[in-house]
C-alpha positions as a printed Julia matrix, in Angstrom:
174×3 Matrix{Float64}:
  -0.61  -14.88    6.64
  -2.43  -12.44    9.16
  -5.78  -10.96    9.07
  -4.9    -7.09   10.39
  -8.3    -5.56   12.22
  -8.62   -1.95   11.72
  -9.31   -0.18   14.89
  -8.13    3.54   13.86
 -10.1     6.47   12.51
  -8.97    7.81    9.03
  -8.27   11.42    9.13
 -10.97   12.94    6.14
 -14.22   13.49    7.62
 -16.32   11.24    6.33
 -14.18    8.32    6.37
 -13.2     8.37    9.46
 -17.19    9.21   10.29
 -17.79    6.05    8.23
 -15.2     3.96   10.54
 -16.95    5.62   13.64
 -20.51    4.37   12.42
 -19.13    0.89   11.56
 -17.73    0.68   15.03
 -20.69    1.57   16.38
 -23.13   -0.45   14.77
 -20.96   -3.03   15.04
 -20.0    -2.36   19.09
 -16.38   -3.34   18.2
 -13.89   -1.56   17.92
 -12.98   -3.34   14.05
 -14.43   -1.12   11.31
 -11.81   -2.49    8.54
 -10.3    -5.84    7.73
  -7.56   -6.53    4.98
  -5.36  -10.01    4.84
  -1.61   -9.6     5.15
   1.0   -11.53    2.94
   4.15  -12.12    4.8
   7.76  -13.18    3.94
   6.84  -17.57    4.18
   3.98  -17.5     2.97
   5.23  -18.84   -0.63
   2.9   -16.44   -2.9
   5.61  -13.65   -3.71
   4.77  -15.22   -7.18
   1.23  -13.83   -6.97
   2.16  -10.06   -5.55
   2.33   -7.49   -7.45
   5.54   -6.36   -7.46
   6.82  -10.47   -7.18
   7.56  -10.04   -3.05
   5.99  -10.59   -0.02
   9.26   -8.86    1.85
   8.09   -5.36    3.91
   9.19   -2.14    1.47
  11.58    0.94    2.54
   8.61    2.1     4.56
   7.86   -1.23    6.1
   4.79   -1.88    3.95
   3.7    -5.26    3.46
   1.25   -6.38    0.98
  -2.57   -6.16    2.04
  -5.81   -7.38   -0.06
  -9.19   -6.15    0.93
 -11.93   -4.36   -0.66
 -12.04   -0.77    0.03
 -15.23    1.77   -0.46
 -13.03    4.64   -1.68
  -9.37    2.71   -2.42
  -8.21    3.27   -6.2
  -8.27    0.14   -8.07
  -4.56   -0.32   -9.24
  -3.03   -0.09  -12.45
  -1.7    -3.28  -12.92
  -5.44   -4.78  -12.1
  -7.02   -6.35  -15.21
 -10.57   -5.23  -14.46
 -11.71   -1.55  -13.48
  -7.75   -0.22  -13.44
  -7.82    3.78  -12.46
 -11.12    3.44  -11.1
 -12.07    3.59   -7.06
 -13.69    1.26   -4.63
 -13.31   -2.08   -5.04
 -11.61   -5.64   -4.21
  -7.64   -4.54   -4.51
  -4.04   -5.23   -3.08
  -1.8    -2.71   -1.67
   1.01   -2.52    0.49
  -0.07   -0.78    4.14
   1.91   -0.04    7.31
   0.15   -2.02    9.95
   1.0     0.03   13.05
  -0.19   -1.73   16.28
  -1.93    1.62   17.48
  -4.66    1.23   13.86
  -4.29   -2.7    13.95
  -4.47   -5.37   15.37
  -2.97   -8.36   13.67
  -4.57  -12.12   14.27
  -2.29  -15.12   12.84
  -3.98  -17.29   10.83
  -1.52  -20.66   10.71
  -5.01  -22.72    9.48
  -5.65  -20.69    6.24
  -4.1   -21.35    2.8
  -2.14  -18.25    2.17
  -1.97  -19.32   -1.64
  -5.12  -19.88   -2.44
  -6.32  -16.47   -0.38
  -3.52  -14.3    -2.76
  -4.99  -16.24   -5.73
  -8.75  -15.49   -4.88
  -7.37  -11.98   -4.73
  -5.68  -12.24   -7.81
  -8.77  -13.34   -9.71
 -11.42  -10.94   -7.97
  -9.27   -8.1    -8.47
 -11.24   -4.71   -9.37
 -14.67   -6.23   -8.4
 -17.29   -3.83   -6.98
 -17.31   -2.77   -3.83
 -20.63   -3.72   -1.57
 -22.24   -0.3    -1.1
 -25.96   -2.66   -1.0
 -24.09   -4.78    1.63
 -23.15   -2.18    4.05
 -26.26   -0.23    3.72
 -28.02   -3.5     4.92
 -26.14   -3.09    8.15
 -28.78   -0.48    8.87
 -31.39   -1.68    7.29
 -31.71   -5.42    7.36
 -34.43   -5.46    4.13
 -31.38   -4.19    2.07
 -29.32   -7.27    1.05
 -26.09   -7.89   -0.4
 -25.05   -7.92   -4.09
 -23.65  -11.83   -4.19
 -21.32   -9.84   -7.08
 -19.59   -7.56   -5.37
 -17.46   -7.28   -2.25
 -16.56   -5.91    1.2
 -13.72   -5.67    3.34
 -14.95   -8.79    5.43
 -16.7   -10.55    2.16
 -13.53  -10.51    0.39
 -11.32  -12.13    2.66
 -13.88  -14.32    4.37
 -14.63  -15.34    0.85
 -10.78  -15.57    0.02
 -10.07  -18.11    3.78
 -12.81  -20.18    2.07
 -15.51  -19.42    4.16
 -19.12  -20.26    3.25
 -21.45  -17.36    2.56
 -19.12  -14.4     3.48
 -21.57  -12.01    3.35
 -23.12  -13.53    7.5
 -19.68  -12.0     8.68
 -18.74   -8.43    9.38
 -15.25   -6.87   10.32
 -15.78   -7.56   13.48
 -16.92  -11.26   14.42
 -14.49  -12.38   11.39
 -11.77  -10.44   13.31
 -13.76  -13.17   16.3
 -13.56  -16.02   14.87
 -10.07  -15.69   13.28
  -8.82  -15.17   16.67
 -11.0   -18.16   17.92
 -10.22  -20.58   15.52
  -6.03  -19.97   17.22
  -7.38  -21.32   20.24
């Protein structure tokens, strides 16, 4: 399992503003984080299509919480809907990402946390407390860096941010 950094700008206006104002605040260049599920990691079982292998395109699955992402079909909460915790296969190319191992994480219980949060609110509150601190998180819903600091089993996700998780995952290698 990997935890992929997102260091690109999306293309529409205001998401790509949005990844420009994260990366600012944040003075990293990580606006995005998602956890990737690799061929090994023994939780095809718990995909949703039953592999971890890269598609045609050279997808591989992804789970995250995305402001804007469509919650999938096959998710048992919120299906149809946008912005939320989801999975979905992404093409991590190194020029948007930048991809930290993580050999000390427990890729099956990360895919199952997934699993069971899928379609959970996104963490508008949370992100708007980046700017202003009196503004705190909903403990219910979920960012990018919530949801998979909360899925590696950290305690209280919602310290971290894309970029000092993106920090400490490539700390904790050393």
């Amino acid at each position: 399992m990997k935890l992929a950094a997102y260091k690109g700008t999306r293309t529409p206006w205001y998401i790509g503003l949005g990844n420009r104002l994260v990366r600012l605040r944040l003075r990293s260049l990580v606006s995005h984080c998602e956890l990737v599920f690799e061929p090994g990691d023994d939780v095809a079982d718990l995909m949703p299509d039953g592999a971890t292998a890269p598609d045609a395109s050279g997808a591989l699955w992804c789970a995250s919480s995305g402001a804007t992402d469509p919650i999938p079909e096959w998710s048992k909460r919120r299906a149809g809907k946008s912005g939320g915790v989801r999975m979905k296969r992404i093409n991590l190319a190194a020029d948007r990402w930048e991809l930290v191992d993580l050999p000390w994480a427990d890729a099956r219980a990360a895919a199952q946390w997934f699993r069971e949060h899928e379609g959970a609110l996104y963490d508008w509150q949370g992100i708007f407390g980046f700017i202003a601190w009196f503004i705190p998180n909903k403990a219910s819903r979920w960012s990018c860096h919530e949801a998979c600091a909360a899925a590696l089993g950290f305690p209280e996700p919602h310290r971290l941010d894309p970029a000092s998780l993106a920090a400490v995952a490539r700390w904790r290698l050393t």
